[in-house]
N, C-alpha and C positions, 0 to 999 in steps of 0.2 A: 880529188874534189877539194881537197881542203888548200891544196898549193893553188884552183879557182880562186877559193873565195878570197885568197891574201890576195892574190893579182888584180883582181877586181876592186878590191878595197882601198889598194894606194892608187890605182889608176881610175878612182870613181868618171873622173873630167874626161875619159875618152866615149867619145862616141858608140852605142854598141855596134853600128856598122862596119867599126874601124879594128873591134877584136876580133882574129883571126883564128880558129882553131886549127892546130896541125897536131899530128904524131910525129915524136922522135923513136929512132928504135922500137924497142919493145915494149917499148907506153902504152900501158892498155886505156888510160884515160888521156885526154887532149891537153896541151899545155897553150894556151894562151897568146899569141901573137899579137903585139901592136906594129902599127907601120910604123916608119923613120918620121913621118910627119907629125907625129905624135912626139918625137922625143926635143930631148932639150937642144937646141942648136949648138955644134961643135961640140959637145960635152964628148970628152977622150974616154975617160973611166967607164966601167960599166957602174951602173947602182946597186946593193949589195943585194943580191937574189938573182939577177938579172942575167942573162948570156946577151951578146951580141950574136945574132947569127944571119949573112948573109943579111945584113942592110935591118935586120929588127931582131928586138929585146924578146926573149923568149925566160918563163921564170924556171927557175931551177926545181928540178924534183927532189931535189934530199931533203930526206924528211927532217935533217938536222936543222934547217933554217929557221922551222917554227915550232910551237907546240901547241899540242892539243888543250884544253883546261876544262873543268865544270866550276862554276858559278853556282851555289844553293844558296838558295834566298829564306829565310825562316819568317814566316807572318802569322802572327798571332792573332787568330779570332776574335772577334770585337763584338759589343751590343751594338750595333746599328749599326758596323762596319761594312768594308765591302763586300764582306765574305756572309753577311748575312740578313742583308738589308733585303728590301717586298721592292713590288712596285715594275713598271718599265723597264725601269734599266738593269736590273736587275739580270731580265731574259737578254739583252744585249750584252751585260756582262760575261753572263754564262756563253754565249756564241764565242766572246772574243776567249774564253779560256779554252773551249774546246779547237780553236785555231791557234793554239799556242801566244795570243798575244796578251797577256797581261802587265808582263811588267818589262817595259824596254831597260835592259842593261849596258852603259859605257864604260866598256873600263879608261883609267885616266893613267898614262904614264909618269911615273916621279922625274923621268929626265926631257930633256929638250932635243930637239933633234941636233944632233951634233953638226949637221951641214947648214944647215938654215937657221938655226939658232931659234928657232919656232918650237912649238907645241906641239910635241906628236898627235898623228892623228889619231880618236879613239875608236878601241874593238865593241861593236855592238852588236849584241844578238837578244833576241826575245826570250825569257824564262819564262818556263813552261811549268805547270803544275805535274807534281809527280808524287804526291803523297802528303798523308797528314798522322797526329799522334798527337789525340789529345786536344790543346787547344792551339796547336801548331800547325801549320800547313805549311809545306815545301814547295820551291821553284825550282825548277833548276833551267839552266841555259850551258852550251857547250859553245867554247872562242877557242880561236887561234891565236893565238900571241906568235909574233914575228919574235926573233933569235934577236934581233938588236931594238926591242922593244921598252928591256929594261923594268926595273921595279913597279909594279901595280903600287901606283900612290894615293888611288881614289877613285870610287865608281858613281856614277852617275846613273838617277835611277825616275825613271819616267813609269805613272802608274796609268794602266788602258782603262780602268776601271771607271763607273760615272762617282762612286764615292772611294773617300780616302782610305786606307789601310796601315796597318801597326807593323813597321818591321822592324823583327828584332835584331836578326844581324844576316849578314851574309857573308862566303868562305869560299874564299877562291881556292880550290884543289887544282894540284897537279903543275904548277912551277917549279922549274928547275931548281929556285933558291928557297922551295916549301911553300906552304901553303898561307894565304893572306888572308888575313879576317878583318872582318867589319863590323863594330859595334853600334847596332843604328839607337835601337829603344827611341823608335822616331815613330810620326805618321809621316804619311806620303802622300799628299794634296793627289786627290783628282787631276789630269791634264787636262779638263773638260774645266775644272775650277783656275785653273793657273799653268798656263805652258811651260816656266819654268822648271826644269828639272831638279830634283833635287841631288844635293851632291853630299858622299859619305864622304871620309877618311878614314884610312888604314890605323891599325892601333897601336902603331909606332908616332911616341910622338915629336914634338918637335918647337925648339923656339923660336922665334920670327925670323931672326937670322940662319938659323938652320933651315928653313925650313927647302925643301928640293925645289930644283928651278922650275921643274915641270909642274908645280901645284901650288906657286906663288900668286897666280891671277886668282886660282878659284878661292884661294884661303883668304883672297882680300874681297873676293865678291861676296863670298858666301856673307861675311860680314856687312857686307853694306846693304846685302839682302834682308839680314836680321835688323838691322836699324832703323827702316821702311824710313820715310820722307815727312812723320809726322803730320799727314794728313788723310781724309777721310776716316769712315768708320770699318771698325774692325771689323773682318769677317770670320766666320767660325775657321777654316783653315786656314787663315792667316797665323805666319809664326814673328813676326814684328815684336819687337822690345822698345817699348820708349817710356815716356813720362808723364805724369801729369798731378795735378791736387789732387788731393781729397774733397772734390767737390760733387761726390754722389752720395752721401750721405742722408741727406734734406730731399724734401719733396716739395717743391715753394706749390707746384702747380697746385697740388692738394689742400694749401691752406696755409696761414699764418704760421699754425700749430705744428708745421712738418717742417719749417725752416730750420736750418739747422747752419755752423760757420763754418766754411770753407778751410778747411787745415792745408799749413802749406804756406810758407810768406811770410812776412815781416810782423800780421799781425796777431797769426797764429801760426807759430815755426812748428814742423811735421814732416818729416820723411814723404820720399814722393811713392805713389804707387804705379801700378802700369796703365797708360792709357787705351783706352777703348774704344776715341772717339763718337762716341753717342752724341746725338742731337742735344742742345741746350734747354734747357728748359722755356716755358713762356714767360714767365713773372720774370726770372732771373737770367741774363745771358751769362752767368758767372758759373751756374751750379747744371750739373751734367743731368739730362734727364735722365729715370730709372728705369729699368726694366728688369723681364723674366731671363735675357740672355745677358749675362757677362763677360766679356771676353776677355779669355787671358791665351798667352801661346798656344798654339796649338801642343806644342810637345810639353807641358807643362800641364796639358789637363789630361791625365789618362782614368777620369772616374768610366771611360770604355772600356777598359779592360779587366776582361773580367777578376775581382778580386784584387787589382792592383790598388785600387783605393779604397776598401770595403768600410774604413769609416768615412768618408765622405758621401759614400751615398748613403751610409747611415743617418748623418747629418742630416744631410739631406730632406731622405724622408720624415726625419722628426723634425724637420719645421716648417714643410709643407702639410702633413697630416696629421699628427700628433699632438702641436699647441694648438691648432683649430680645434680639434678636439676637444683638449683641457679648458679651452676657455669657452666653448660653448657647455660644458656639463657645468662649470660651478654659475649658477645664478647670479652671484655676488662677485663678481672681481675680487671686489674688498674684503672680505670677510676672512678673518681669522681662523684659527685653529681655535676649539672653542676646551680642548684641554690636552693634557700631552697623550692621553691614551690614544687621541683621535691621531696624532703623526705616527704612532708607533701602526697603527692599522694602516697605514703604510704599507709598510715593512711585511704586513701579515693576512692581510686579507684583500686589500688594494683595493684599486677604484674600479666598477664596472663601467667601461666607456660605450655603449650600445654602437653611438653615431662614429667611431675608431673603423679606418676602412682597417679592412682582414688582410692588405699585404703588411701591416706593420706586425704581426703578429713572426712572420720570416723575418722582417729588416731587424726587427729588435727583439728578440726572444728571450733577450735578458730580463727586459721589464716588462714586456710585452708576453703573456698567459693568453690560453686561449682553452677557451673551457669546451672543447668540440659540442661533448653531448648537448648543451643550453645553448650553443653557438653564441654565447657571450665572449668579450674580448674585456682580460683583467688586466689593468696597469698595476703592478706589484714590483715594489722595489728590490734588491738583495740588500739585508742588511749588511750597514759596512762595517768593517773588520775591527775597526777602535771600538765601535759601540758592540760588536759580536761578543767580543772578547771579557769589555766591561761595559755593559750597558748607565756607569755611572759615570764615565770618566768626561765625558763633553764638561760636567757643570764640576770638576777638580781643577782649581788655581795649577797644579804639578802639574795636571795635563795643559792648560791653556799656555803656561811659560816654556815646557817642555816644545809644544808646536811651534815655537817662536825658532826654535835651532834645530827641529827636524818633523817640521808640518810640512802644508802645500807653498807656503810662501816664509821660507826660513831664508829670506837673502836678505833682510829690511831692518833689522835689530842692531844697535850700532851704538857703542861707549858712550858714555857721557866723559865729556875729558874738561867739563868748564861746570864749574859751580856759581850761583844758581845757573838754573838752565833760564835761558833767556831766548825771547824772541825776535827777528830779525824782521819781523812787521811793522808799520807807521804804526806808535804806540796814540796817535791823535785816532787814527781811524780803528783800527783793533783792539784798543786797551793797553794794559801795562804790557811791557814787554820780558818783564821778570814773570817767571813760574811762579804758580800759587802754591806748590809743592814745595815745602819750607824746611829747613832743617827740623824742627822739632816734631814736625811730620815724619822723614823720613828716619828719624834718629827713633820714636818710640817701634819702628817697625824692626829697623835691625839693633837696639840696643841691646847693649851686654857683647855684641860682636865687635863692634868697629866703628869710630865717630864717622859723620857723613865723610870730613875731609879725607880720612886715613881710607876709607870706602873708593873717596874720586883716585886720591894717587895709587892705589893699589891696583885699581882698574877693577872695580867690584859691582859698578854701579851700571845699566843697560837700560836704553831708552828704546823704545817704539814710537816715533814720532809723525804725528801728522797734525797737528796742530798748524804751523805756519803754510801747508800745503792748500789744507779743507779750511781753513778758515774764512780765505778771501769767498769759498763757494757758499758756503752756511745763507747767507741771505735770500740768494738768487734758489738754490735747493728747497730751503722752506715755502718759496711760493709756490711750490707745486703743491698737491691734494698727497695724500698717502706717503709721505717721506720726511724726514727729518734730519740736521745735520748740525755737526757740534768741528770744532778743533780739539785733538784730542792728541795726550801724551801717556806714555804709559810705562811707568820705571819699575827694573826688576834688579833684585840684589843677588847677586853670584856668592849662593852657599859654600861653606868649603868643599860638599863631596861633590862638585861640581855641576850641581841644577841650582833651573836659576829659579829665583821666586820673587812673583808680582808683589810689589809693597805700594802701590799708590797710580790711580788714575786720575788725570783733570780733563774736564770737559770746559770746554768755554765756547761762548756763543757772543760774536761780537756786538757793538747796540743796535737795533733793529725796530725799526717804528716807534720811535721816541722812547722808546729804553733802554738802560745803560745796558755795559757789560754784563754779562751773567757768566760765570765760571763758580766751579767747586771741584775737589778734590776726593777722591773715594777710594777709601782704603780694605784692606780685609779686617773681616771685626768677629765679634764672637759675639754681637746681640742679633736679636732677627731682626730689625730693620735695617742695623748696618749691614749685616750678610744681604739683603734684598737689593740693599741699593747699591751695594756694589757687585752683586750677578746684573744689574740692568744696564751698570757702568759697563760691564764687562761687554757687554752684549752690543753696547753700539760702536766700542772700539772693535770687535768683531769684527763690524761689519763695513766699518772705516779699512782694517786690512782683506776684507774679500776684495771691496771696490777697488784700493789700490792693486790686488794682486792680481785678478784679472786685466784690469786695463793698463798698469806700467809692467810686471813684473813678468807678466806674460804677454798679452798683447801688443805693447809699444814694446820692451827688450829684445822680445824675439821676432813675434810675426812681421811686424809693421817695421821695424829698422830690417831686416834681412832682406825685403821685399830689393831693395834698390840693390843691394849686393848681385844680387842675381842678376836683374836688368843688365844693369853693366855688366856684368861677366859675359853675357851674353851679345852684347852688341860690341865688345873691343877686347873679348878673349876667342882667338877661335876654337874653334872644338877641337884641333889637336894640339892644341897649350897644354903644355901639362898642369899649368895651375887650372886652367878650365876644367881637367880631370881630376884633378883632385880634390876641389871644391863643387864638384858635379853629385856626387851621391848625399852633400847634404844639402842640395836643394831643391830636390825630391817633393814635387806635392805641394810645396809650400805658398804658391800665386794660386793655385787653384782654391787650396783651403784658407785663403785670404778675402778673394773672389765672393767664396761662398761667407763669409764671416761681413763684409760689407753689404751683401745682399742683405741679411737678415739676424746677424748680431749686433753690429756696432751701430746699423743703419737708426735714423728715426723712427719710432714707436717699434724699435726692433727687443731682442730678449735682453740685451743688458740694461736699456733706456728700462723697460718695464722691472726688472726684478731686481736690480741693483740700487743703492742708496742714491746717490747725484743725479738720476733718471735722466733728464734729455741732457743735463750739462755731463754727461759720463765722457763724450768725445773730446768735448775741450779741456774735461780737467788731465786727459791724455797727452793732450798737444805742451798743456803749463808743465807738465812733467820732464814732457822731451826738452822744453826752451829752456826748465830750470835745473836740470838731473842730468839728463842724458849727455854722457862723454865716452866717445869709442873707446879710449883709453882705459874708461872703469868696467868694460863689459869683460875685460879680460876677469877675471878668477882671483889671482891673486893681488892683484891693483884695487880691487873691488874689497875682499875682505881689509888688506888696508886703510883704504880710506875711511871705510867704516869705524875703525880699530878695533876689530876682532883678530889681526893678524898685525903684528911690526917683523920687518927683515930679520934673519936670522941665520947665515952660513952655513950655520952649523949645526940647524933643523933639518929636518927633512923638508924637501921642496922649496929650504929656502926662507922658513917661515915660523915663527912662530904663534901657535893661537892662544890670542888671549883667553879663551873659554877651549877649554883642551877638550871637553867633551863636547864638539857642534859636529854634528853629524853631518849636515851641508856641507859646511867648511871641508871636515878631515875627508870623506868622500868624495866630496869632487877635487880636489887637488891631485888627488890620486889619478884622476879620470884626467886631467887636466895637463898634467906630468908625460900621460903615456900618449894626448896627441901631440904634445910637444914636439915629444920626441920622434914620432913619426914624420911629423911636418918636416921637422929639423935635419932627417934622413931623405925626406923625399928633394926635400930643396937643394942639398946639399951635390945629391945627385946631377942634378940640372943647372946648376949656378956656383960654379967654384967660387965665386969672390963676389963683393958689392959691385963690382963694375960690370959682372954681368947682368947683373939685379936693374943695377943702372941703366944697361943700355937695350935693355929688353922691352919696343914703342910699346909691345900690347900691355902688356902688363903694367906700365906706367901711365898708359892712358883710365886701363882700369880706373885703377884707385885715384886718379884724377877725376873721372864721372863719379866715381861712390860719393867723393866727397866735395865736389863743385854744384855736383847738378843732383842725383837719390839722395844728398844730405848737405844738399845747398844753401839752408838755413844755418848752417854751421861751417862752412866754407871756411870764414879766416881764423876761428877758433885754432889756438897754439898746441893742440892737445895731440892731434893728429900724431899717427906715427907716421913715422919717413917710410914711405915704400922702396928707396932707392939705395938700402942698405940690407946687407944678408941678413941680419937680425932683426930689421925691422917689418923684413916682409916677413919671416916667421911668426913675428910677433902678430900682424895682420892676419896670417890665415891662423891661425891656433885658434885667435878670439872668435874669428865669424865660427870656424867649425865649431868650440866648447858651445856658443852662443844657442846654435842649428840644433846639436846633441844633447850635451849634459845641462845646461843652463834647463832650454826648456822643460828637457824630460822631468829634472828638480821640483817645475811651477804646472806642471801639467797632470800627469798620471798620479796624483794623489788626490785631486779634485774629489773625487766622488768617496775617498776614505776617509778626508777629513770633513767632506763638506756637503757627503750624503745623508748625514743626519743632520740637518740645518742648525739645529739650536747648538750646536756646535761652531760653527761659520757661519751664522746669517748672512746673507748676502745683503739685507736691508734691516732700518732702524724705523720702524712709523711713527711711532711717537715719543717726545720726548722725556725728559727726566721729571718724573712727578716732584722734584724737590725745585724745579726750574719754574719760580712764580707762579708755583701752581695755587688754586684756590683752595680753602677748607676741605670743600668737600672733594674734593678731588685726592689729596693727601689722605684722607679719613679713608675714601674707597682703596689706598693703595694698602692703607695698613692694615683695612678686611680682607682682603682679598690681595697679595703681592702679588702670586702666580698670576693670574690676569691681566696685568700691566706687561710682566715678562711674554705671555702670548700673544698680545696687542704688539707689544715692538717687533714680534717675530714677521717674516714674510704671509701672505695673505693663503690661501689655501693654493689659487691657483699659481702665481710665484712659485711659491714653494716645487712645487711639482714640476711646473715645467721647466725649471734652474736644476731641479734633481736629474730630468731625464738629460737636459744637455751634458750635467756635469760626469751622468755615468757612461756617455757615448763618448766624450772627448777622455774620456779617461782608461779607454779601450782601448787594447791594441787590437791590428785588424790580422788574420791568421796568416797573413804574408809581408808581416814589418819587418823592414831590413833593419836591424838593428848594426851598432858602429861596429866596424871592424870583422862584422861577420862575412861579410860576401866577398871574396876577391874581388876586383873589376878586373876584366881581360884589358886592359891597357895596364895595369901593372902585370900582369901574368907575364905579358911581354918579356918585360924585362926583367933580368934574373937579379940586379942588384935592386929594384925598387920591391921585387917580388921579395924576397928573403927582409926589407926594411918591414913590408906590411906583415908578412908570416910572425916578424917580433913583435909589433903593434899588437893581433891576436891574443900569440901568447900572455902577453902584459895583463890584458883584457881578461882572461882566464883567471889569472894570478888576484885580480882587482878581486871579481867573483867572489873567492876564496877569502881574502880579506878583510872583507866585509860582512858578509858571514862566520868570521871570527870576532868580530867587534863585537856583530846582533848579540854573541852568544857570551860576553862577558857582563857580568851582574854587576860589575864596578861601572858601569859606562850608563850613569844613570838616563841618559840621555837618550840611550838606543834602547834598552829592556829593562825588564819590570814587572810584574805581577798584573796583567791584561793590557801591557803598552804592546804596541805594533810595532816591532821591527824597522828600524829606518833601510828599506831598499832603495829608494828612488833611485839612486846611482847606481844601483848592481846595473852592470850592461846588457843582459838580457832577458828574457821573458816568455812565457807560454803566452798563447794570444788570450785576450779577454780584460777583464779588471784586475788588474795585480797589484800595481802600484811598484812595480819596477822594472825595468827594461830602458836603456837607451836608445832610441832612435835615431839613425843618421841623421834626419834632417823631422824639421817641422811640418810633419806630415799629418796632423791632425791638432 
């Protein structure tokens, strides 16, 4: 039967009247006869299988000619997939599996037909269900592969189903040359939604020029499949990559109040995101309308699976349920904390939320209490581990200077290397451009150590600067209701045991409604009203670095510049590029949980407009960041702490470097991390690209990095900064930064959110009102100096802010119990092969070694910077993690 079904399959084009069955010999089954009219005219040769016998082609019985094989297909059960969806189709589903058709399988040959120079024909049969385990379900299908068939380079896979399904891979058993696998981690579009079939590759991989004649067309289709025609609107299993503004933001149709500026262009430069073609608004044809469906690739959202993105649908649910909630229980928007007991009952007794629907009580059981017996539902925080440890440590200058080199946002602190410090602002429009921070200021703070000058050459002196960034916004900020905004600097002197310590803040507010300049200078003092006014100073420069480190430091560094990396990878790398594989596992998650972040973080009247300082101008002062900060060149690690001058070249340092503050936990930590993907990348490329000229001549990969940087970071196009992708070194240089970017950068600005900044008056995220020394009236000074603490809880977040910035910060700060963290999971396309195998096994190990390392630091009492008497361990960079709030673990990619 099986020498049938080959006979039939190359000779589909004959007539069934025209096949003949006979017995030869002792045949117990019939071999196949065509007539001579059937065959090719005067063809001498027989075709290989074939006898001639008496005027027709009769096929051969040895079973050598073909072989048997099974096909398993692996499909993971989905929420609302095929496997487990209601409804109609459902019951027609179920008929097409008990008839064996669910998933049609082609295999695709790697070679060309050696006579015709064509495209072998492919083997198809139907995979059949034959078992499941868990949340896996099996296919299998049984082919013949013909003896001059050649290498399985690709299978083709068509799904009978009315909705899409998750396959994870499928294994061709039983080849003569072993066995062939396929790494899908796909869905598979309905054929009911889209006739095209979808097409895997084998996990051998391969460069453009490599790549086998027989799987040249599909590897250039499959690509032009992914790049759709940039028209119409997106559909849920559509897998399409292309481009577009930031022009969903805003909500015109809603009102004046919901307009928001298009990021993106000349006149706000912004990374592009994916487009989703949505209808245009009414008011506006510029801005995209909004809706409850966002579309991002199909393979790119897996919040269906179960527990593949378990924070995202955390996300999720906490802000469809959870801030309706908090903002329906507080009365008052506005209303403050009316003393610090009332935040600590937090932490300790929580909020009863009555109107809190009962499934947040599963999504979020962190914060989320559920008192059965009262059938009340408690919002209660865990207290976080800096304030566990020392519940005094938020309002300690050591603590507040210490977080500056190993908090949530320890990448922003950077030398002063010019005395005075001076501003690069129109001194007509902003005021002087010289700092009000004077020598004899900074001299009474550190004297008896070091005159300021001996202070700048030594490299003693550290700025936190936002002054020249928030100053242009101060005007536009202050006209909103509930917010406040200052330019602000903030200099710290590098002790000899190596911690650094705050010695002077200036706030300045440029002139505004017929009044000049306002700035002043705030120092640490030892009377109580200086101590007051310099915790209130402290407190808005706070929250000057929350705003910046949400929206550039995480936001625009990671999610929002990464976004285009992927687009292009995906529309001009194919998926069996090996750069496409090796930059595959850190972009994981990351359009979906971007997706979701424009729905309902960055968007209009969304959570950062609401609880963060710049409130609606929070997106554009993102965009002045990217037009006046952002250089692909500085996201590297070490270019980065350079330019800053926390780190000058160094030979004959380790990694190359020397750091000016030997104690920065950031710094010395991630270079470590930064070293061992180096070295990886640098093994893996090396493998696949012996020289620049293949780097050179390799179209996909040059087209790549031609779209990252023409079209996803188009606004920056002729900028000189760019690395050369057409050099060995300089595409290492490319992939190290996007990975460190993906992994260690963010993991750095992310998973310590809710340690540093779950107790607010620690990180406010907002400033409401301003400096009672800032032309304030009599009596308004006279109430500060009754009562300080008052002023300080008035500037703090409002009750419900607060709360709902707590619960986001403790979900995004979560791992979820299936994070792939770096280095941890082989990929079967390295397994493959045994020399990229043995690069990644060393990668690992390294990873191991980091572990250890760092944990040796925590554990030195000299390193005043990591431990301490209730300070918190800097793990950020440890590379892994138990799932939940930890505050360490790397992630491959920017998956929450």
């Amino acid at each position: 039967m099986l020498k049938q079904s080959l006979f039939l399959h190359r000779h589909a084009h004959a007539h069934p009247r025209d096949v003949i069955p006979i017995h030869l010999g002792g045949a117990s089954s019939p071999i196949l006869i065509l007539p001579s009219t059937t065959r090719t005219k005067n063809r001498s040769k027989s075709a290989a299988g074939i006898l001639r016998v008496s005027g027709v082609r009769a096929a051969l019985t040895s079973a050598e000619k073909s072989t048997a094989v099974k096909a398993v297909v692996t499909v993971l059960r989905t929420v609302g997939g095929a496997l487990t969806h209601l409804g109609l189709t459902r019951g027609l589903d179920d008929i097409g599996d008990l008839l064996g058709k669910t998933l049609l399988l082609e295999m695709v040959s790697a070679d060309l037909d050696s006579a015709t120079g064509k495209e072998k024909s492919t083997i198809k049969s139907y995979a059949k269900s034959s078992g499941k385990k868990g949340d896996e379900v099996y296919y299998e299908s049984s082919l013949v592969v013909p003896q001059d068939f050649g290498e399985v380079g690709a299978i083709l896979v068509e799904n009978e189903h009315h909705n899409d399904m998750f396959v994870d891979s499928i294994i061709v058993k039983g080849l003569p040359a072993g066995d062939v696998q396929f790494t899908c981690n796909s869905w598979v579009h309905s054929k009911f939604d889209n006739p095209e079939k979808r097409v895997f590759f084998a996990n051998k991989s391969y460069l453009p020029t490599k790549t086998p004649n027989g799987l040249r067309r599909l590897r250039e289709s499959e690509l032009k499949t992914l790049r759709g025609d940039g028209k119409g609107e997106r559909k849920k299993f559509d897998r399409i990559y292309d481009y577009d503004l930031y022009n969903d933001l805003g909500d015109p149709d809603s009102g004046d109040d919901f307009v928001r500026p298009i990021l993106g262009g000349p006149q706000n430069p912004y990374p592009r995101r994916c487009r989703t073609g949505r209808p245009k608004t009414k008011k506006d044809p510029l801005s995209e309308s909004r809706s409850s469906f966002v579309y991002v690739p199909r393979d790119e959202s897996f919040s269906e699976v179960k527990q593949a993105t378990f924070s995202v649908k955390t996300v999720y649910s906490l802000l469809h349920a959870l801030v309706p909630s908090l903002e329906s229980f507080f009365v008052d928007n506005t209303e403050g904390f009316p003393h610090f007991n009332a935040i600590d009952t937090l932490f300790v007794e929580g909020i009863d939320l009555p109107t809190a629907n009962k499934s947040l009580v599963d999504v979020i059981p962190r914060i989320f209490k559920a008192i059965t017996e009262a059938e009340t539902k408690i919002l209660r925080f865990e207290t976080p581990r800096m304030i566990d440890r020392d519940s005094f440590s938020w309002i300690k200058d050591s603590e507040f200077a210490r977080q500056t080199l190993a908090g949530a946002n320890a990448c922003c602190i950077q030398l002063v290397t010019e005395w005075p410090i001076k501003s690069k602002l129109d001194p007509l429009v902003y005021g002087p451009a010289e700092s009000a921070i004077t020598d004899e200021l900074v001299q009474y703070q550190i004297g008896g150590v070091t005159s300021v000058d001996e202070a700048v050459k030594q490299k003693k002196l550290f700025l936190l600067d936002y002054h020249d960034f928030l100053l242009p916004f101060v005007n536009d900020v202050r006209s909103l209701k509930g917010t406040t905004l200052y330019g602000s600097r903030t200099l710290f002197f590098l002790m000899p045991d190596g911690a650094l310590r705050p010695i002077a803040i200036e706030l300045t507010r440029p002139p505004i409604n017929g009044n000049p300049v306002w700035r002043q200078v705030f120092q640490p003092s030892w009377d109580a009203t200086g101590i007051w006014l310099w915790r209130l100073a402290r407190s808005h420069v706070l929250a000057h670095d929350s705003g910046y480190h949400q929206l550039v430091s995480h936001w625009l560094r990671t999610h929002c510049c990464t976004e285009p990396y992927i687009i292009a990878a995906n529309r001009q790398l194919s998926a069996m590029h090996p750069i496409h594989r090796l930059l595959k596992p850190h972009f994981r998650y990351t359009m979906e949980i971007n997706a979701l972040a424009r729905e309902a973080l960055i968007n209009n009247n969304g959570i950062i407009e609401k609880g963060f300082t710049p409130g609606k101008y929070s997106i554009l002062l993102s965009s002045v960041a990217y037009a006046q900060q952002w250089r692909f060149d500085l996201q590297a690690l070490p270019a980065d702490l350079i330019h800053r001058g926390v780190a000058v070249e160094d030979p004959s340092a380790p990694h190359g470097l020397k750091l000016t503050i030997e104690d920065y936990p950031y710094a010395s930590d991630g270079l470590l991390l930064w070293d061992a993907i180096k070295q990886w990348v640098t093994d893996y490329v090396t493998y696949y690209y012996p020289d620049s000229a293949t780097v050179e001549s390799d179209g996909e990969l040059q087209a790549w990095w031609f779209e990252v940087r023409t079209v996803g970071h188009g606004d920056k196009k002729d900028e000189p900064w760019w690395p050369d992708s057409k050099t060995f070194d300089g595409l290492i240089h490319i992939l190290t930064t996007i990975i460190w970017v993906a992994s260690g950068h963010h993991a750095a600005v992310n998973f310590g959110q809710f340690d540093f900044a779950g107790y607010f008056p620690n990180r406010p995220t907002i400033a409401r009102t301003p400096m009672p020394t800032e032309e304030a009236s009599e009596a308004v000074f006279r109430r500060f100096l009754e009562k300080p603490e008052d002023f300080l809880l008035e500037s703090f977040p409002s009750q419900v802010q607060a709360t709902v910035v707590m619960s986001i910060l403790d979900v995004l700060s979560s791992h979820s119990p299936d994070e792939e963290y770096i280095g941890e999971k082989m990929e079967p396309y390295y397994a493959e092969n045994g020399t990229v195998k043995g690069a990644f096994e060393q990668f690992q190990g390294r990873l191991k070694e980091i572990e250890g390392i760092i944990d040796a630091r925590n554990a030195n009492l000299e390193l005043k910077n990591r431990t301490g008497a209730g300070v918190v361990p800097y793990e950020l960079l440890k590379p892994y993690s138990e799932p939940g709030v930890t505050a360490k673990g790397v992630p491959s990619s920017i998956s929450i």
